[in-house]
C-alpha positions as CSV (number, residue, x, y, z in Angstrom):
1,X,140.3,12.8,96.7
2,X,138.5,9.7,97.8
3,X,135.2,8.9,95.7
4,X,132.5,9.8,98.6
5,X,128.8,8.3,99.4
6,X,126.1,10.6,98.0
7,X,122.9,8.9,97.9
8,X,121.0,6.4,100.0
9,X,118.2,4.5,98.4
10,X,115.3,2.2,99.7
11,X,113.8,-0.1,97.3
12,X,110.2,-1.4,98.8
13,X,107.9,-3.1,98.3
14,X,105.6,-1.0,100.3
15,X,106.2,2.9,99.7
16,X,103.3,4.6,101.9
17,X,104.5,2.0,104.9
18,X,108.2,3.2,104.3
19,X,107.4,6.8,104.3
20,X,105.5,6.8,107.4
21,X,107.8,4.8,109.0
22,X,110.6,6.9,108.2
23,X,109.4,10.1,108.2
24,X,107.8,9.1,111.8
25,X,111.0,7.5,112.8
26,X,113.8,10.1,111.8
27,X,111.6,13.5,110.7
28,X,112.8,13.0,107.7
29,X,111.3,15.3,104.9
30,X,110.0,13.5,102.1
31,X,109.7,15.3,98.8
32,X,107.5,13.1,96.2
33,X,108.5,13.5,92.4
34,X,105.8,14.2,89.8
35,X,105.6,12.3,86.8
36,X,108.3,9.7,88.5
37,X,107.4,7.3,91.2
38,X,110.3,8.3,93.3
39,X,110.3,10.4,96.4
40,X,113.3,11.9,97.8
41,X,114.8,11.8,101.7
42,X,115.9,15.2,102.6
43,X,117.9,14.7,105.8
44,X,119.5,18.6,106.1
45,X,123.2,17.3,107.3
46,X,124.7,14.6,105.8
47,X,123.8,12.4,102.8
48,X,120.4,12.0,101.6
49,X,118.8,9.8,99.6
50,X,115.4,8.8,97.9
51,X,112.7,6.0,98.3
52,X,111.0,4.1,95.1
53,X,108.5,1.2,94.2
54,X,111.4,-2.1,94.0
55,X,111.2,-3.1,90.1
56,X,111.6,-7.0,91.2
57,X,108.7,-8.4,93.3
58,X,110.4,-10.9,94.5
59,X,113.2,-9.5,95.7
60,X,113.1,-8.1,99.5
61,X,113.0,-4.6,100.4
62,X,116.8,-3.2,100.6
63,X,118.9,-0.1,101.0
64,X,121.6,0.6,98.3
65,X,124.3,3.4,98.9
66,X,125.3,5.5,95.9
67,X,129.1,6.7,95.3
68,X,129.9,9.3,93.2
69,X,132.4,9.4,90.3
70,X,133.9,11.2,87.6
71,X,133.3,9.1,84.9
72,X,130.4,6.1,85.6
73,X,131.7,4.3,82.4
74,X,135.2,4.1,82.8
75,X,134.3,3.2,86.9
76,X,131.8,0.4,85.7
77,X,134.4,-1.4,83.4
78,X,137.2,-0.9,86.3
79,X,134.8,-2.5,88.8
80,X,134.4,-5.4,86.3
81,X,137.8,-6.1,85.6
82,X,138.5,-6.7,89.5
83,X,135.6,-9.2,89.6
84,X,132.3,-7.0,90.2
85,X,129.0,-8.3,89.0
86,X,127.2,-5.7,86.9
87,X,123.9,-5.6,87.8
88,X,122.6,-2.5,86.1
89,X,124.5,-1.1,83.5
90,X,125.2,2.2,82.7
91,X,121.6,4.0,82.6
92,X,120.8,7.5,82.8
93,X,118.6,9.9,85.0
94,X,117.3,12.5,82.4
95,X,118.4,15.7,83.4
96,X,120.2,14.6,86.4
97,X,123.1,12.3,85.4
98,X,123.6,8.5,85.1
99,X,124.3,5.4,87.3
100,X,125.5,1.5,87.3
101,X,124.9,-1.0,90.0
102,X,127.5,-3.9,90.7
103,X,128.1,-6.7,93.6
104,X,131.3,-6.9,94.8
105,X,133.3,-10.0,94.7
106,X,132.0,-11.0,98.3
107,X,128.3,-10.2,97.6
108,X,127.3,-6.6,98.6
109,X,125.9,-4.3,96.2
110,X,126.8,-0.9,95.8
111,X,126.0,1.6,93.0
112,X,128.1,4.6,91.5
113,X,126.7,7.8,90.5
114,X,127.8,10.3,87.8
115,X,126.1,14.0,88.3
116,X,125.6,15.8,85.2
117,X,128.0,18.9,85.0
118,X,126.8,22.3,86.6
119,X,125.5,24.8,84.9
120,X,127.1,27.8,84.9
């Protein structure tokens, strides 16, 4: 089966003025995280997403799309051996799972996304 898109992120450089925006906008339900400065994008249908603080000041405000794989590592390496940029390395979500970020050889970025196992 094909790897599909899982996640949609915004990084801003304004949080409360993207969360009105797009909660005004689309009705989105926006779920903030305690203890982490991330709020997620509930959407119902489809994929959903989150919305954070950008960690780069100067870098503009941008969506990233997430892809999920079976094995982040292994998928990181491959995507470097057909000419991606690694931008973020392998780095995990405590409790969730663990993601990379690369830019293609023509210049978009695009992240992958490793869920930790279910529990059974």
């Amino acid at each position: 089966m094909p790897n599909p898109f899982v996640h949609v992120e915004l990084l801003t450089n304004d949080v409360p003025k993207a969360k009105q925006f797009y909660s005004e906008l689309f009705a989105w339900e926006l779920e903030d995280h305690p203890g982490m400065a991330y709020t997620m994008i509930n959407v119902g249908e489809g994929t959903g997403g989150g919305m954070m603080q950008i960690p780069m000041p100067d870098m503009p405000s941008h969506w990233i799309a997430y892809v999920q794989v079976d094995d982040v590592a292994a998928s990181t390496a491959k995507a470097k051996s057909l000419g991606a940029t690694i931008v973020k390395e392998v780095s995990e979500v405590p409790g969730v799972g663990s993601f990379s970020v690369f830019v293609d050889p023509t210049g978009a970025a695009l992240a992958m996304w490793q869920p930790l196992p279910m529990k059974k």
